[in-house]
N, C-alpha and C positions, 0 to 999 in steps of 0.2 A: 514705280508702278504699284508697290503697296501700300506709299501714302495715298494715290489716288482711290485704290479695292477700298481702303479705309474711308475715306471719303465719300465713296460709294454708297458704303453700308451704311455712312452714317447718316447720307440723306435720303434715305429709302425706309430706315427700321422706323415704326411707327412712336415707341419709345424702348432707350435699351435699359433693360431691370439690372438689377442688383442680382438678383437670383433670377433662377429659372426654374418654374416647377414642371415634374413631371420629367427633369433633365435626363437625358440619354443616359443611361448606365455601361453600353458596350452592345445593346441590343434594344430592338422599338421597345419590347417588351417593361410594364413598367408595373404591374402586378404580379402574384405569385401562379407561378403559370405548372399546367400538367407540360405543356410543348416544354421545356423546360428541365423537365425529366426529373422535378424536387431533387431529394438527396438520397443519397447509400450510407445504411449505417454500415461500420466493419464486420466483418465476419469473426466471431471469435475463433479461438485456436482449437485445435481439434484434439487437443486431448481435454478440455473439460468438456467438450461436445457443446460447448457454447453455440446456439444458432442464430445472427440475428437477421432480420427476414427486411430485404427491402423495399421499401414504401416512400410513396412522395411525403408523407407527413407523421406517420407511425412506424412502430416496428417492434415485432413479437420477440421476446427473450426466450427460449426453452432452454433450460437447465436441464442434463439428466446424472443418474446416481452411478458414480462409480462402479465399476466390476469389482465381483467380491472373490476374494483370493481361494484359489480350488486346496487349500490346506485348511480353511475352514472345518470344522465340525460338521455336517448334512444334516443338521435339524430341521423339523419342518419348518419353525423360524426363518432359520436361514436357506430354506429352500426358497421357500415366499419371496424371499429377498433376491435372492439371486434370479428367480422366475421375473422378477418386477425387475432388475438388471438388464434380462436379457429382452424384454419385450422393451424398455429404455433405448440401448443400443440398436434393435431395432429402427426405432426410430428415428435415432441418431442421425441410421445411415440416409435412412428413407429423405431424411430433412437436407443434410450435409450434400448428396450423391449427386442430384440437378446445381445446386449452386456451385459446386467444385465444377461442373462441367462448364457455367456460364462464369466462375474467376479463379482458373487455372494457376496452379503455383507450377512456375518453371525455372529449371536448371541454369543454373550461368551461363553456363554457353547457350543457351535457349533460345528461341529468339520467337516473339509471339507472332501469331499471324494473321497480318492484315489485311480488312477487306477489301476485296475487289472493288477499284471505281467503276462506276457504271459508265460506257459506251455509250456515243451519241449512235447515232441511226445510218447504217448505211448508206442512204441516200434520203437525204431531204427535201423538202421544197425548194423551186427552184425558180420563185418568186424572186423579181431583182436578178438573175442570171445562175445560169447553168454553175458556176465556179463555188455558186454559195449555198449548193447542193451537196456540195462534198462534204464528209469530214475529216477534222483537222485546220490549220492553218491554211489560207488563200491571199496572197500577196503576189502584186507583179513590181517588183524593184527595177527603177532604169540607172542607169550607170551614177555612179556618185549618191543613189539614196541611201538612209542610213538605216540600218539591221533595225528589226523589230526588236522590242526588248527584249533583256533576257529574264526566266526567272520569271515569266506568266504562266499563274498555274489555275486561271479561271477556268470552267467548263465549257464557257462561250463567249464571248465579247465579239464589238463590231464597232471599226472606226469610219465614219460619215462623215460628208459635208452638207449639210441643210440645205444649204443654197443650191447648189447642183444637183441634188440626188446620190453624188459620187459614194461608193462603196470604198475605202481604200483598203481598208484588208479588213479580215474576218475569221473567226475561229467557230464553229461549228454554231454560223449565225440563225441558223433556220429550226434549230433543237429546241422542242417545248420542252421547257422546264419552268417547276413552280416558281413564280413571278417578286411572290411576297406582297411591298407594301409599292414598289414600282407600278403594279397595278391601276395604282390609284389614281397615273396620270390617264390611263382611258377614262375612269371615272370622273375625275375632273373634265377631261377634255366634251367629253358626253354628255354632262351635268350641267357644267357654268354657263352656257349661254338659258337656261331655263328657268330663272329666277336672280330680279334686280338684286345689286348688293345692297341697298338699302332695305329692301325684305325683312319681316321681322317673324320671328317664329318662335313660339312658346311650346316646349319640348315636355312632351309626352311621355309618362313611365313607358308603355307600347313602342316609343324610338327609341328604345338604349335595350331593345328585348335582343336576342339570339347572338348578340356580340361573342364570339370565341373567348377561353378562357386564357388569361393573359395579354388580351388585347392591348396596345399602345393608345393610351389616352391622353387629350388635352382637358380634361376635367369636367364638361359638359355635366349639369345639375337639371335633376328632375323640376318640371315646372317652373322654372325659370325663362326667362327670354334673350333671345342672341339673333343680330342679323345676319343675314345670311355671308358678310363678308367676315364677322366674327366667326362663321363656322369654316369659309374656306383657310384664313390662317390655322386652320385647329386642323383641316387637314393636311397643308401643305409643309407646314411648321414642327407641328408635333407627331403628325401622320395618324391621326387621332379617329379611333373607331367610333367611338361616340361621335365626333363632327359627321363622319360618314354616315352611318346612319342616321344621326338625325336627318340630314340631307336627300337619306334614298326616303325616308318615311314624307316628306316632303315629296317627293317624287311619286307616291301612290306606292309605296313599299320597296322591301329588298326584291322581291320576286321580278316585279316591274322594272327594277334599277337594273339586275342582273341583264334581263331579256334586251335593254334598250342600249347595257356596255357591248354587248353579242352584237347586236346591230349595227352599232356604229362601228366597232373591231371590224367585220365585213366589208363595212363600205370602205374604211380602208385597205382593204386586201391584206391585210395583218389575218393571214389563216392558219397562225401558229395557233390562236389562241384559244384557248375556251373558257368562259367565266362562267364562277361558279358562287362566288362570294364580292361582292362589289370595294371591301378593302382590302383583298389581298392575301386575307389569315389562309392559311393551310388548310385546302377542302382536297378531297377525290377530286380527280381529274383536273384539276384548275391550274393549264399551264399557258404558257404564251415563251416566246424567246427575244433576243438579243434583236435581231432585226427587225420584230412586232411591237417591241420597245420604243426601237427606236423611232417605228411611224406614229406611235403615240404621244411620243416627246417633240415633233416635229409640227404633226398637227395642231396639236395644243399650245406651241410656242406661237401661233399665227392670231391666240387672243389674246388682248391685251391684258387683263386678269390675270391670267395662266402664270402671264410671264412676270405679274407685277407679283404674287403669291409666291411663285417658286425661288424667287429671289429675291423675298425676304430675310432677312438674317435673325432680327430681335422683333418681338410686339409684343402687347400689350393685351390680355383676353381679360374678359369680364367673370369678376369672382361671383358671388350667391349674392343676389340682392335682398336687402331685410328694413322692412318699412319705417320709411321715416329715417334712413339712414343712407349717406351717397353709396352709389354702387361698389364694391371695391374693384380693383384690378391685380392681375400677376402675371410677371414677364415670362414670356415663351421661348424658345430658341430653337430655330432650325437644325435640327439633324442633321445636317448635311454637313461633312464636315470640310469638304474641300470649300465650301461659302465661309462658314464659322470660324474655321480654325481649330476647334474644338479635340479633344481630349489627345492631345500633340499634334496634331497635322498642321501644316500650313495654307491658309486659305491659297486654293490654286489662282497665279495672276488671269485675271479675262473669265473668271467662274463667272454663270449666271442661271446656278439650278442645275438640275433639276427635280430629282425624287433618287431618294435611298429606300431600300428595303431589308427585313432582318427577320425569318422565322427559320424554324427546325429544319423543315424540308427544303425549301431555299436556298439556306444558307445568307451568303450577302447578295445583296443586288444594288446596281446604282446606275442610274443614267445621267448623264450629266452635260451643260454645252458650255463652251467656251469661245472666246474671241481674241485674237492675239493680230493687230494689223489689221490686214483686210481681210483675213482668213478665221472662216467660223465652222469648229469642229463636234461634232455627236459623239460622245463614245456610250455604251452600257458596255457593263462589267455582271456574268453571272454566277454566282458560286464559288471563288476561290476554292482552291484543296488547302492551301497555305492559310490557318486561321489566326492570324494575327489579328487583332482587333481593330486595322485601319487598314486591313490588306486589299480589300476594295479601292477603298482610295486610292491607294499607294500603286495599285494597276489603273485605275483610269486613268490617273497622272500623267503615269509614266506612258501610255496611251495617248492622249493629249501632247505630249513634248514629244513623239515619236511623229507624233500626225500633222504638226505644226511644221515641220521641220522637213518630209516626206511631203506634204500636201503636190507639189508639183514635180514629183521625182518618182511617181509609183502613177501605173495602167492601173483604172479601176478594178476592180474583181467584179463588179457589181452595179445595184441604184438602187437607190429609195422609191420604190415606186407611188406613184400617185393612187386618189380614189376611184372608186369604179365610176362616182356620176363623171370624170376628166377622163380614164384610161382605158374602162371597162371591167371585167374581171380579170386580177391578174393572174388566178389560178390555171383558168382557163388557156392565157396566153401561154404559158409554160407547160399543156400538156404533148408538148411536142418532148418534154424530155427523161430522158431514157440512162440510168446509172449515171446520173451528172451531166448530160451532154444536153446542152439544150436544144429546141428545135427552133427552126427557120424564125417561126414570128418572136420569137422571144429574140435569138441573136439580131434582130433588126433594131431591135429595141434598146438593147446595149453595149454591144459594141459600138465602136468608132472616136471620135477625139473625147468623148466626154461630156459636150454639147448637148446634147439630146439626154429631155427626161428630167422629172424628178420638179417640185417644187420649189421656186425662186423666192427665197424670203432671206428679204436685208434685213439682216442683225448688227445690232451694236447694244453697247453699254450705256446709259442714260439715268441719271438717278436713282442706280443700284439698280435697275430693269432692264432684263431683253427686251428691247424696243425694236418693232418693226417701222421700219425706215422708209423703204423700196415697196414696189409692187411686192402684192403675193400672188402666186396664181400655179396652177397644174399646168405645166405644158410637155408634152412629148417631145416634140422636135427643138424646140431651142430654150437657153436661156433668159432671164428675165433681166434690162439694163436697171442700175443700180446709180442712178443719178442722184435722188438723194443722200444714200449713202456717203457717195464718193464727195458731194460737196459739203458734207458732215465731217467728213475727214481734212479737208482743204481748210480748215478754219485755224 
């Protein structure tokens, strides 16, 4: 299986580099960022009353004069002096008093105190069924299923089946919380059918304006020209603010982009969400969750683009062009590290995408699909507390191997609900529910074998791409047959 993943990647990546510019460092971030929190210089020691004050890039020294020994002489000299001592020591304390309070020296036995995590919501949306209202974990296990993992210490995740709608379990799926750079697949999903990939676009100082500072860049040069399928690798690839906005400034601006990602989030009933910056970076109020995720990675996996961009591994982007000289190029690489393999993970076997995310408020984010047999899995992962630097991954993984394994051994909790032009609104449908319990029209809706609901799209592997195979289509009441799938598989 991982000669073939190999194989995969290797006839999909457009060319693989030598290097990769712009390469992951442990976070998108790839400039010097305030999100980032710069550096702390030390605090000197308090008896020379050393202050040093901390700053993302500076930092003030105040020295002051020792105290003058009361065996002294009281000359008016040494009065002056001791006066200048004591208005010093003043100072001292005045300087010292806040910072001792924000980096407390403690006792051996001491033990510092940590902050409270913050609590999902008493009761959630209850979009996709009453169970995924709750918070907490929502698993129904039938005899012989195997335990959820242990040792998942995300804020929320949600394991899916595409194909059915199926919800298999879920940990506080319906909790907005900031998205990051995941975002990007409503933006994409929103974006890409509005301009051919042959498109060419010559980028404006005005398209690289209001980008956050510390933004994840694919290198995007003023006045320069790139088509439009050069800009979607810059998003999908490097997760690049510059591709993005150059992209929304194409689009008739950020403002316009924003208002048309809200629109389309809507129509698919994804009411977690609210957008507020069209890649992701850390705004007020700009949350969406696990489950609104996941209809954005499901919808978007239905164009072919989507799915030939998100699983990508390596390409090739266009360097500064300079007259009278070939254009250059410089290899890129996918973030993603269960695709990549990248900075020790293991490419996961049956990866196919789909977007990772990484800022302050955050934390990590990653939605990801896979395919193993005849079985095609969704999981997002938000926020780890455990920050390991591939701690994401290491839970959708072990999420993925749980849900491959489970797929027919666990009652859904849940669906992926369809859009409102297929199902209506599905807010609506769930105002029947009351502290988690759902009402009448909603329980019609998701209970029973599993059958009923949710969008039918055949996945498979195909030249390193999610490839839809099968009908696609919204249905309520039944599933969609999968005949070419299945004789895709018989070969």
């Amino acid at each position: 299986m991982t000669r073939f993943l190999t194989k995969v990647i290797q006839m999909n990546q457009l060319q693989t580099p030598k290097a990769s510019r712009n390469q992951e460092t442990g976070r998108e971030s790839f400039m010097p960022s305030s999100m980032s929190g710069g550096f702390v210089r030390p605090l000197s020691g308090a008896a020379s009353c050393g202050v040093t004050v901390a700053a993302p890039d500076t930092a003030g020294t105040f020295t002051v004069v020792p105290t003058i020994s009361p065996s002294l002489a009281p000359s008016p000299a040494r009065r002056r002096t001791a006066h200048r001592a004591a208005a010093a020591a003043l100072v001292c304390a005045a300087l010292t008093a806040p910072l001792a309070v924000a980096a407390p020296a403690y006792a051996d036995d001491a033990k510092p105190t940590k902050s409270k995590a913050p609590a999902p919501p008493a009761t959630m949306s209850a979009v996709g069924g009453g169970p995924l209202a709750k918070p907490g974990t929502q698993v129904r296990l039938k005899d012989g299923a195997p335990k959820l993992p242990k040792g998942l210490s995300a804020r929320s995740w949600i394991v899916s089946d595409p194909e059915s709608g199926d919800v298999l379990a879920a940990h506080n799926a319906h909790w907005p919380l900031p998205p990051a750079s995941t975002l990007k697949m409503l933006f994409a999903d929103t974006l890409l059918p509005k301009f051919p990939k042959t498109e060419q676009h010559k980028v404006a100082p005005e398209d690289l304006a209001g980008m956050g500072e510390g933004s994840s860049l694919v290198g995007i040069k003023e006045n320069q020209t790139y088509s439009v399928h050069d800009l979607w690798l810059g998003v999908f690839l490097r997760s690049g603010n510059d591709a993005v906005h150059t992209l929304a400034a194409m689009n008739h601006g950020v403002e316009q982009t924003v208002r048309d990602m809200q629109a389309h989030a809507d129509e698919l009933n994804a009411h977690d969400t609210h957008v507020v910056t069209p890649d992701g970076y850390d705004a007020k109020g700009q949350v969406s969750s696990a489950y609104d995720l996941s209809l954005f990675a499901r919808s978007g996996l239905q164009n072919a683009d989507f799915r030939e961009y998100a699983s990508t591994a390596f390409a090739q982007f266009p360097g500064e062009a300079k007259k009278g000289k070939k254009r250059p190029t410089f290899g890129i690489q996918n973030t993603n590290r269960l695709l990549t393999g990248a900075f020790g993970m293991k490419p996961y076997k049956g990866i196919a995408g789909v977007k990772n995310g990484n800022t302050t408020n955050a934390g990590s984010t990653f939605t990801g699909v896979a395919q193993r047999g005849d079985k095609v899995l969704l999981v997002t992962v938000m926020n780890p507390a455990k920050k390991d630097l591939n701690e994401v991954y290491k839970e959708t993984a072990a999420l993925f191997d749980w849900g491959f394994a489970a797929r027919d051994k666990v009652e859904p909790v849940g669906r992926l609900v369809g859009p409102k032009s297929e199902e209506g609104d599905a807010a609506k449908h769930s105002a029947g529910q009351q502290h988690g319990k759902p009402g009448a029209a909603h329980l019609s809706a998701t209970e029973g074998d599993g059958e009923r609901g949710g969008a039918s799209t055949a996945l498979g592997i195909a030249g390193g791409a999610l490839v839809v195979l099968g009908g696609v289509a919204f249905a309520v009441h039944r599933r969609w047959p999968l005949p070419e799938l299945v004789r895709r598989r018989g070969r």
